[in-house]
C-alpha positions as CSV (number, residue, x, y, z in Angstrom):
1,X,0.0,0.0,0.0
2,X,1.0,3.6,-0.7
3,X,1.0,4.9,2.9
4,X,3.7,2.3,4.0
5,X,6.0,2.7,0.7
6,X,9.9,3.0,1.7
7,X,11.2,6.9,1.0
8,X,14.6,7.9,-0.4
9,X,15.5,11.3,0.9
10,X,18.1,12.5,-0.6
11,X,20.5,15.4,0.5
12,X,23.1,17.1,-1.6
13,X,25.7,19.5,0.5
14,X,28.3,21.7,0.7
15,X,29.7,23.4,3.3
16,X,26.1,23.9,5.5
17,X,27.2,21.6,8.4
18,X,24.7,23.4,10.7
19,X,21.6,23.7,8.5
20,X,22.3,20.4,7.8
21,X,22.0,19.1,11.5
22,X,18.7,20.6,11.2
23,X,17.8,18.9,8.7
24,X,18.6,16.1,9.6
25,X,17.5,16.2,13.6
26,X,14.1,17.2,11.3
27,X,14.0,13.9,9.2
28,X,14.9,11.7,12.4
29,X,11.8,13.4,14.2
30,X,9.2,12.3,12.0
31,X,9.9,9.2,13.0
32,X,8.4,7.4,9.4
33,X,9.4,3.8,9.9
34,X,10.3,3.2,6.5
35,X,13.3,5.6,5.4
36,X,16.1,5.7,3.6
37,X,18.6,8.9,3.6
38,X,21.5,9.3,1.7
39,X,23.7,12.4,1.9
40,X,26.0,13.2,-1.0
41,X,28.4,16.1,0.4
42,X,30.5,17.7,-2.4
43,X,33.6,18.4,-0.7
44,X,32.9,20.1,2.4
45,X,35.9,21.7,4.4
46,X,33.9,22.5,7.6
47,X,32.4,20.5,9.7
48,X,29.8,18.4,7.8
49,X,31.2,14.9,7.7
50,X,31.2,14.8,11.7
51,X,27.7,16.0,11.4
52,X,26.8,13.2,9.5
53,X,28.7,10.8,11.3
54,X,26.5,11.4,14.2
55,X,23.6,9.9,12.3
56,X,23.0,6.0,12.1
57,X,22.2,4.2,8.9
58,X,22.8,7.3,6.4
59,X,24.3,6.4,2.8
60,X,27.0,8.8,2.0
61,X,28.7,9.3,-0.5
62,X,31.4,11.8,-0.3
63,X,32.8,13.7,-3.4
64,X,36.7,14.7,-3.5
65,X,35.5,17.8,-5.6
66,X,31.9,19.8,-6.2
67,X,30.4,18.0,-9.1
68,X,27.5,20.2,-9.2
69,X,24.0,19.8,-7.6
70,X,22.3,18.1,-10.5
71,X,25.2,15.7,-10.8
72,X,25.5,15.1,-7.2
73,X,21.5,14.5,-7.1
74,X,22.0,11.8,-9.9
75,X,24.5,9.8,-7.5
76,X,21.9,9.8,-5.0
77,X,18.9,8.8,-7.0
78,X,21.1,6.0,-8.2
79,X,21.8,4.9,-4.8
80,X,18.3,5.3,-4.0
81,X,16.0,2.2,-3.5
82,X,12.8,3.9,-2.5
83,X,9.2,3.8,-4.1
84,X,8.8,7.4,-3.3
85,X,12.1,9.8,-3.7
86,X,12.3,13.2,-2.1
87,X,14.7,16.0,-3.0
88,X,15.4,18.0,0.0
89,X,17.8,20.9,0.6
90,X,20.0,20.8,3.3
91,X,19.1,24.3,4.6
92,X,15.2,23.1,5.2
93,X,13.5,22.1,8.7
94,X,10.6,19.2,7.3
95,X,7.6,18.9,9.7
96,X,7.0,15.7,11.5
97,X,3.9,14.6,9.2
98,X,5.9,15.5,6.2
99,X,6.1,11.6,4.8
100,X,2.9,11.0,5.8
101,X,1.0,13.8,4.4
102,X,3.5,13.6,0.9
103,X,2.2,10.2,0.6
104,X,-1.3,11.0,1.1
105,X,-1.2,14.0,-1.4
106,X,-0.2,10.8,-4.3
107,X,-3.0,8.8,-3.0
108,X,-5.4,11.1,-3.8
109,X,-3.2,12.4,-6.7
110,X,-2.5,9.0,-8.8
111,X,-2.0,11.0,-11.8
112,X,0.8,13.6,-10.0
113,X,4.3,13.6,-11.4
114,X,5.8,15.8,-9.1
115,X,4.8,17.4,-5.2
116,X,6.5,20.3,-4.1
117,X,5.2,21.8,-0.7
118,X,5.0,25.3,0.5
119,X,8.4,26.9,1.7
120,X,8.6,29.7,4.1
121,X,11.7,31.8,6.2
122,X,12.2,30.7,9.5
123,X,10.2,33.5,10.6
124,X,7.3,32.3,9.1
125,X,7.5,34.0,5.7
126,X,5.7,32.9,2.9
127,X,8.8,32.0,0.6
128,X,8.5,31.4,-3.5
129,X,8.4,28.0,-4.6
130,X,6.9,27.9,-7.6
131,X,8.0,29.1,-11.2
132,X,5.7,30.0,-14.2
133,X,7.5,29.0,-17.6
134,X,9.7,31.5,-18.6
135,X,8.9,33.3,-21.9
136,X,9.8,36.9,-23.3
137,X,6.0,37.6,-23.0
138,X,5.8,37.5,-19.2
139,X,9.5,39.3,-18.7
140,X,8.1,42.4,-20.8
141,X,5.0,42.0,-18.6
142,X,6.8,41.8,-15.1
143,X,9.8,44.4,-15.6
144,X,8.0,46.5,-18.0
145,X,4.4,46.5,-17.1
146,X,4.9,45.5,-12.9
147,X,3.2,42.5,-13.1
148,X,4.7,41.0,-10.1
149,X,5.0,37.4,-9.6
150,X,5.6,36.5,-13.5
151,X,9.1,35.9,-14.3
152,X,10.5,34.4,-11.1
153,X,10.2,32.6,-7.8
154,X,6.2,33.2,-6.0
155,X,3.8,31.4,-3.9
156,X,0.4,30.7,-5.3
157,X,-2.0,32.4,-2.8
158,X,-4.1,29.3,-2.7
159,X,-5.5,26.3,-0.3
160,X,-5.9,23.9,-2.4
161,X,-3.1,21.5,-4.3
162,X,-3.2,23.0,-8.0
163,X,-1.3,22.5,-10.7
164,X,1.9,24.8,-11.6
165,X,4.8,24.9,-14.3
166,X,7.5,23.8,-11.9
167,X,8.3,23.6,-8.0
168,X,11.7,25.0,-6.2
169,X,14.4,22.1,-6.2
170,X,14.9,22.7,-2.5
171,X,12.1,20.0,-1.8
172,X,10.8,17.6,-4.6
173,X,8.6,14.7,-3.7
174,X,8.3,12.1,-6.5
175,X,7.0,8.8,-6.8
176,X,9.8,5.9,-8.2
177,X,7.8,6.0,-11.6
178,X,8.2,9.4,-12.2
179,X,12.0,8.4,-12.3
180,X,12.0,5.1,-14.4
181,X,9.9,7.7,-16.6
182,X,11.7,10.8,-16.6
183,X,14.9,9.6,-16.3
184,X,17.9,11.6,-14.6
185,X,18.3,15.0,-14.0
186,X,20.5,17.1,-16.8
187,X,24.2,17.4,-15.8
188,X,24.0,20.4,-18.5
189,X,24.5,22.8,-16.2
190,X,26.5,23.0,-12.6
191,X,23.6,24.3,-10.5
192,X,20.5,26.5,-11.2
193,X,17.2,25.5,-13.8
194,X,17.6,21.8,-13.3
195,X,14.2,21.7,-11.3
196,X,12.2,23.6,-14.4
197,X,14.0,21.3,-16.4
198,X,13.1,18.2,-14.6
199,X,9.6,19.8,-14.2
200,X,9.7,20.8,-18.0
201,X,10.4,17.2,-19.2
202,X,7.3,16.3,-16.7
203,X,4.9,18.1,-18.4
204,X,6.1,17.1,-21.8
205,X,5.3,12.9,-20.7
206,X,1.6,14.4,-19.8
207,X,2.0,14.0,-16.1
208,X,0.9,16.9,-13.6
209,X,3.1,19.2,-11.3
210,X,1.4,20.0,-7.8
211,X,1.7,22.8,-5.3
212,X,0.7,21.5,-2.1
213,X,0.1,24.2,0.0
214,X,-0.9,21.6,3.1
215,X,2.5,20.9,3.8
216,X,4.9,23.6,5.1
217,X,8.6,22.9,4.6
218,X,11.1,26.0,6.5
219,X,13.8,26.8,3.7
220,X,16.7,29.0,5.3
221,X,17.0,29.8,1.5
222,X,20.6,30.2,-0.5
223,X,22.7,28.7,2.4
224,X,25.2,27.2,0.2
225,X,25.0,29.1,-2.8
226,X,25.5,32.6,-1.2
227,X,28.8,31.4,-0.2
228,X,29.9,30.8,-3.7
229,X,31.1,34.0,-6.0
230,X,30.7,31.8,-8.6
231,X,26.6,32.3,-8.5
232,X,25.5,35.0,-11.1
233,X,28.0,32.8,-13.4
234,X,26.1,29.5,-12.8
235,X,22.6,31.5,-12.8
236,X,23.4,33.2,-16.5
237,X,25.1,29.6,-18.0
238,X,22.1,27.9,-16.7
239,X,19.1,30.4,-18.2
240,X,21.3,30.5,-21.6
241,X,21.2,26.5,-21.7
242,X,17.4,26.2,-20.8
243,X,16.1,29.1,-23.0
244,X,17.9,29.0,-25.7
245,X,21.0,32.1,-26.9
246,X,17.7,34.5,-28.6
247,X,15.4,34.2,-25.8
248,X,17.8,34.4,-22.5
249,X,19.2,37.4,-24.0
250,X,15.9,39.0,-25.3
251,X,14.4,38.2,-21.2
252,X,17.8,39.8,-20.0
253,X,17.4,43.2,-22.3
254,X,14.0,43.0,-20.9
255,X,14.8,43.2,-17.3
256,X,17.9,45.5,-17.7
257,X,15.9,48.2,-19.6
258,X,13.5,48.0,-17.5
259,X,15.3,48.5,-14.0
260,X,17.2,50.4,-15.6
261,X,14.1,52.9,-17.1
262,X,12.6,52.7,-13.6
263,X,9.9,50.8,-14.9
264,X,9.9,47.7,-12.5
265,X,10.5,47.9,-8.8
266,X,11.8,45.5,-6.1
């Protein structure tokens, strides 16, 4: 039965050793009898492999250099043996009914390809976790009109599970299937647009993409990346590879001209 199916929760890290205590101390909590949770660390120099040391019957798998997240994901979802797979950032806090109430959501979702939960700030902050598609048309209409919400991160004011375009890589749940189906995540790119990809490729095999606004997952958001110079870099490469050379630099004219014209505000 569904609501007894063994979960892979897979972590990829890089030098977060406290957030991901947290995380973990988080996962151990909910107590879900049938877990499996492998950590793939992508050479760390602080003080994460004694962090995970402390924890009992957790597949590791440590990198001697940063592979990338989408690569360092595929090692895990290799590893992984689970009928249900989760994606989870090592800067979030899950709630103790997380499993349960993931699993539930796919019983009553047997067509769902992909969950992806509310995230919010510590402080209690509705966070964005959700992307529309990208396309020229909403970048004109966000940066040049002030239609908010249109050509990044938000968080769909709803109660309900609806469908969306794509859900933050910081927490993907995803049954086995959905895998076998989809196949691996891209290793195109070194971080950055491989969850719209993944969600992208979803929607092309006709299977849905939820929001599930039932389940609240904390995201202390950017924990590893803000420690990297290297971001903007890996942002730009990414958006070229996934929209193509004309539209990524048609979207980026779009968004310069209109900060820079004062016609969109943060």
């Amino acid at each position: 039965m569904i609501n007894n199916s063994k979960i892979s929760v897979i972590i990829v890290s890089w030098n977060v050793a406290d957030a991901l205590e947290r995380c973990l101390e988080s996962i151990a909590e909910t107590k879900y009898p049938n877990l499996e949770t492998i950590v793939i660390d992508n050479a760390s120099t602080d003080d994460s492999l004694k962090i995970i040391k402390k924890y009992k019957n957790i597949i590791f798998i440590s990198n001697p250099k940063n592979i990338g997240f989408p690569g360092a994901v595929n090692q895990g979802l290799k590893k992984s043996t689970g009928d249900f797979l989760l994606l989870l950032n090592p800067d979030t806090i899950v709630p103790v009914n997380f499993f349960t109430d993931s699993l539930s959501f796919f019983t009553n979702h047997p067509a769902a390809g992909m969950m992806g939960p509310k995230l919010s700030d510590p402080d209690g902050t509705s966070q964005g976790s959700v992307f529309h598609e990208q396309s020229i048309y909403s970048t004109f209409r966000e940066f040049w009109l002030g239609q908010k919400g249109l050509a990044g991160k938000y968080s769909p004011d709803v109660n309900t599970p609806i469908t969306v375009d794509a859900v933050s890589g910081a927490c993907m749940f995803f049954p086995k299937v959905t895998l076998n189906r989809i196949g691996y995540f891209t290793e195109s790119v070194f971080m950055y647009y491989e969850d719209l990809d993944y969600c992208r490729r979803i929607r092309s095999e006709g299977l849905k993409v939820y929001f599930n606004p039932y389940i609240s997952v904390i995201h202390e958001h950017g924990s590893s990346s803000k420690q990297s110079s290297s971001s903007q870099k890996y942002l730009w490469e990414s958006s070229l590879w996934y929209n193509g050379f004309l539209k990524h630099y048609l979207m980026w004219f779009i968004s310069w001209t209109g900060q820079k014209l004062h016609f969109y505000k943060s």
